[in-house]
N, C-alpha and C positions, 0 to 999 in steps of 0.2 A: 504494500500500500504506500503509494505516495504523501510527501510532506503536504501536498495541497487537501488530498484526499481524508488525512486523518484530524486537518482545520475544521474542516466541514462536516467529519463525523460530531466533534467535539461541538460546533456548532448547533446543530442540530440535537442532539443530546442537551442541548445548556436551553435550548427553546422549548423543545417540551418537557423538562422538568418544570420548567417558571409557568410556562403556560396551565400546567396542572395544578399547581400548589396555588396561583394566583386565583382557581377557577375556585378551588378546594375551599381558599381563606374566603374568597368574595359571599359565598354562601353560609360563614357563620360568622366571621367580621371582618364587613365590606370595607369599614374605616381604616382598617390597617393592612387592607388587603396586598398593594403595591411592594410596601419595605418587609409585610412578612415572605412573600413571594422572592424575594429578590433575595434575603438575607439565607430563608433556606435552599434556592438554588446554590447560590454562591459556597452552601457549607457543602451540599450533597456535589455537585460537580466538583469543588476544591477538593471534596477529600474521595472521588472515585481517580481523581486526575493525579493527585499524588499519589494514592498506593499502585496506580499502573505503571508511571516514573518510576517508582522506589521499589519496585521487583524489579527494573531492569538494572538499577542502580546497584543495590546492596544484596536482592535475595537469589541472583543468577546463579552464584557460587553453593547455592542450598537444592539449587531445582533435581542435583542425583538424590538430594530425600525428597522426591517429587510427595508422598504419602505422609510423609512429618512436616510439611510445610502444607500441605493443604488442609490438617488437621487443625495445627496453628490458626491458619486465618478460618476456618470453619469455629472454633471458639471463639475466637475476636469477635466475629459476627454473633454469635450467641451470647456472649457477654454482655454486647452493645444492645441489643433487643432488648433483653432484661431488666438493664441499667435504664433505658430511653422507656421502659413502661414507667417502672418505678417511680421514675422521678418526674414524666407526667404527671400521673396520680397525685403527686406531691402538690403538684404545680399549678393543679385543676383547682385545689383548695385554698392555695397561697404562695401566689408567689415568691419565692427569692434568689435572689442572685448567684447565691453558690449552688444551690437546685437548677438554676437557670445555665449556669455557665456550664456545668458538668453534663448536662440533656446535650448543650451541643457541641463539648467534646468527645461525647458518644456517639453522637450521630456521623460527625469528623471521621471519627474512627471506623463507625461501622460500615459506611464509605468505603475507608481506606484499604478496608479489607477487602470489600467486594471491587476493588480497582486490583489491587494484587494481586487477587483468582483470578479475575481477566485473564491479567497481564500474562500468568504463569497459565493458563489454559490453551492463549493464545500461544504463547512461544514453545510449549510441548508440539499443538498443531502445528505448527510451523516447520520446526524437526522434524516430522512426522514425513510430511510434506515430501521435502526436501530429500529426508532415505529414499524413500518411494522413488523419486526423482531420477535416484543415481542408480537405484537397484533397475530402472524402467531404463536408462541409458545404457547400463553394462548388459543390460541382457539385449538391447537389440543393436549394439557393437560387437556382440559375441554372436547373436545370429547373422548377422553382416558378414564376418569372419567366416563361418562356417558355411554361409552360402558362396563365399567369393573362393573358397575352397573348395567347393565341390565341381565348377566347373571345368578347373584345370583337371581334378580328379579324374571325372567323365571324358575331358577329351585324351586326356593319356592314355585311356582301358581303349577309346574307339582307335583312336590313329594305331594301336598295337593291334588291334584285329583287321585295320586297310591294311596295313606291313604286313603282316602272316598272308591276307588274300594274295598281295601285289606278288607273291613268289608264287605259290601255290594254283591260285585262280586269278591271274589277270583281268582277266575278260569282263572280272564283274565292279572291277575298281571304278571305273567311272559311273556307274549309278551309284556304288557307295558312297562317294565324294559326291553327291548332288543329296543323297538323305540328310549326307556329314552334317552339309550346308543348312538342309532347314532346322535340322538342330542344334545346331550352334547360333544362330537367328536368336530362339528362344533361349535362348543362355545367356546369349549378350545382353537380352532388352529387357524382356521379363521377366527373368527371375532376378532380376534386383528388387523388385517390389517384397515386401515379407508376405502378402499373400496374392493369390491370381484365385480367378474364375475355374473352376472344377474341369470345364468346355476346353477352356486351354491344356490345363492340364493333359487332359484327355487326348488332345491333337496332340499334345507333344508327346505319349504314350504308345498313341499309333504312329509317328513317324519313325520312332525307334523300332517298333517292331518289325514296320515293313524294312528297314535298315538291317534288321538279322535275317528277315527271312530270304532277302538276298544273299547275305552269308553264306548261311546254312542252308538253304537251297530244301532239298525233298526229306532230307535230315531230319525236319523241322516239322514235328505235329503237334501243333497248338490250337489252343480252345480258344477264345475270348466270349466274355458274357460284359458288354456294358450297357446291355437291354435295362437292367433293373436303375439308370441314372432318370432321375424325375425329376431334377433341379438344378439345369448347370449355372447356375448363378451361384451355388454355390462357394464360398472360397476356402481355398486351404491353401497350405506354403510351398513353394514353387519346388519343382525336381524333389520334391519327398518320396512320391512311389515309383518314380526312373530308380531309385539305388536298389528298390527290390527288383524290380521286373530286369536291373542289368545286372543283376549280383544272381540269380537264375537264368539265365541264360550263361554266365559265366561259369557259373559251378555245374549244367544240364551239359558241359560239353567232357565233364569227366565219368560221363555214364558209358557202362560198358557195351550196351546194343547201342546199332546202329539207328534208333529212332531217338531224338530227342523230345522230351515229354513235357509242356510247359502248359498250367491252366492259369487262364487271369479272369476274376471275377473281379467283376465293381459297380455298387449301388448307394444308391443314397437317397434321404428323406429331408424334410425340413430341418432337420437336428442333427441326421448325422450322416456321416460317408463309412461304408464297408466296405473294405479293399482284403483278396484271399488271392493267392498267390502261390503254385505248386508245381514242383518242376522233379524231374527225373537226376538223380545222380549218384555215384559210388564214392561212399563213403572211406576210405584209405585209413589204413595208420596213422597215427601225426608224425612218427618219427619218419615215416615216407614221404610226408607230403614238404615239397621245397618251400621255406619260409621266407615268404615275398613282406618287404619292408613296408609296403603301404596297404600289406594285408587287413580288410576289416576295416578300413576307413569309413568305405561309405555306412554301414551299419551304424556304426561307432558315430559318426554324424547327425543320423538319420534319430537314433537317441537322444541325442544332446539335445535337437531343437524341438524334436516332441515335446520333453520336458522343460522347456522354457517357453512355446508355443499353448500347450496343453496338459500342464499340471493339474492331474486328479483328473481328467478327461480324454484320455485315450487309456486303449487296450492293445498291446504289440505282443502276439507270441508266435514264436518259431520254434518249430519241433523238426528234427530231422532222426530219419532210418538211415537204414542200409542204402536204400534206392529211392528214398523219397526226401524233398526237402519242402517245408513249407512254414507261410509266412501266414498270422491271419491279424488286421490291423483295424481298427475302430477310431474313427474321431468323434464326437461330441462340441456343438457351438461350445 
């Protein structure tokens, strides 16, 4: 809040208090209506205005006993209640001035105290705020990160299977190099966004696949079901289900017959998307299997921002056999 901004709070705060107490006196003594109006303004803003000054002054240093200093002024105020009936009562039957003078050092007080609860309510929220803030900056610097990683990810796994074609199968490298192209399009552009439309998503699913299945060629028997999508307006976070659907076809090419077995289901409702994902492969030893240094990345990714996208709202399990591997994955608005 701005220095202009909390003139005019104060402002506004100091007019309807007078405004009330003037309304308050007018109807049971209209004669002294003005100076009583004005003297108890003048006590009750003077003492809400300094106990909100004087928690930022003196009690800042107390605010880690946030519970023993709210206690504090929670009796202040109770005191002052008390004290300010009392010596009413006193006052209704006779006047005097140390009765008189002590009512409005209570009420001073009891002000003062309801300005330092403010003060100290205000500046908790404010901290509050402020974590939120940074904890809302690091997590989408870190999905940032983790998306701006995944691209180079994905093009290293594809340009390694153009290489393998380019010796092997020639012939089929220049359609591969024209899918390359429309997916690496959606890499560059949209998937900086932290989320895209379900529809995109989905094109860029099928452009990968028709991408393998020139690969793979009659190798290749695959299902797809994305009949059950009702809502591509949907969003979710960009290249989240590329690292299943590429991370099965990558491990379906260690299977021992000559058919490679990949199913991909995906549907979705008002509230949530269901993605199932199942592919064929042989399972090895680990001490056989060659330990590739950027092994597990994409998964390992695909984790991180789940949980930073959808804490306590997704479900990710992957179960694998001998000859089967499968992925079955749940989002939740």
């Amino acid at each position: 809040m701005s220095n202009k901004q909390k003139i005019v709070v104060w402002v506004v705060l100091t007019a309807i208090v007078f405004s009330l107490f003037w309304w308050l006196c007018r109807l049971a003594m209209p004669e002294i209506s003005l100076p009583f109006a004005i003297g108890i303004t003048t006590i009750v803003v003077g003492g809400l205005f300094s106990g909100y000054h004087a928690f930022k002054i003196w009690f800042k240093e107390l605010e880690q006993r946030h519970n023993t200093l709210v206690v504090i002024l929670a009796c202040g105020m109770l005191v002052s209640f008390v004290g300010i009936g009392i010596l009413v009562n006193k006052m209704i039957a006779k006047t005097e001035f140390m009765e008189f003078s002590f009512t409005v050092l209570l009420l001073f007080f009891l002000n003062f105290c309801i300005g330092a609860l403010v003060g100290l309510v205000r500046n908790r929220m404010k901290r509050r705020i402020e974590t939120a803030r940074r904890e809302l900056a690091h997590s989408k610097s870190e999905l940032q990160l983790l998306q701006s990683q995944l691209s180079p990810h994905f093009l290293f796994n594809t340009l390694n299977n153009v290489y393998g074609l380019s010796i092997t199968n020639h012939e089929k490298v220049p359609a591969l190099l024209l899918k390359l192209s429309e997916l690496l399009r959606y890499t560059v552009y949209d998937a900086k966004e932290l989320f895209v439309q379900l529809a995109h998503e989905v094109e860029y699913l099928k452009n990968y696949i028709d991408f393998e299945k020139i690969r793979l060629g009659n190798r290749l028997n695959l299902k797809l079901n994305f009949d059950g999508i009702r809502h591509e307006s949907f969003e979710i976070p960009p290249m989240l289900l590329i690292i299943f659907v590429e991370n099965a076809f990558k491990h379906s090419r260690e299977t021992r017959g000559e058919q490679i077995m990949i199913d991909i289901a995906l549907s979705n409702t008002e509230d949530e998307v269901v993605f199932s994902i199942k592919n064929s492969c042989f399972k090895m030893a680990t001490d056989a299997l060659p330990q590739e240094k950027h092994s597990g990345f994409g998964l390992e990714s695909a984790r991180k921002r789940l949980n930073l996208l959808y804490e306590n709202r997704y479900t990710l399990t992957i179960k694998e056999s001998e000859n089967e591997y499968t992925v079955n994955l749940k989002l939740k608005r």
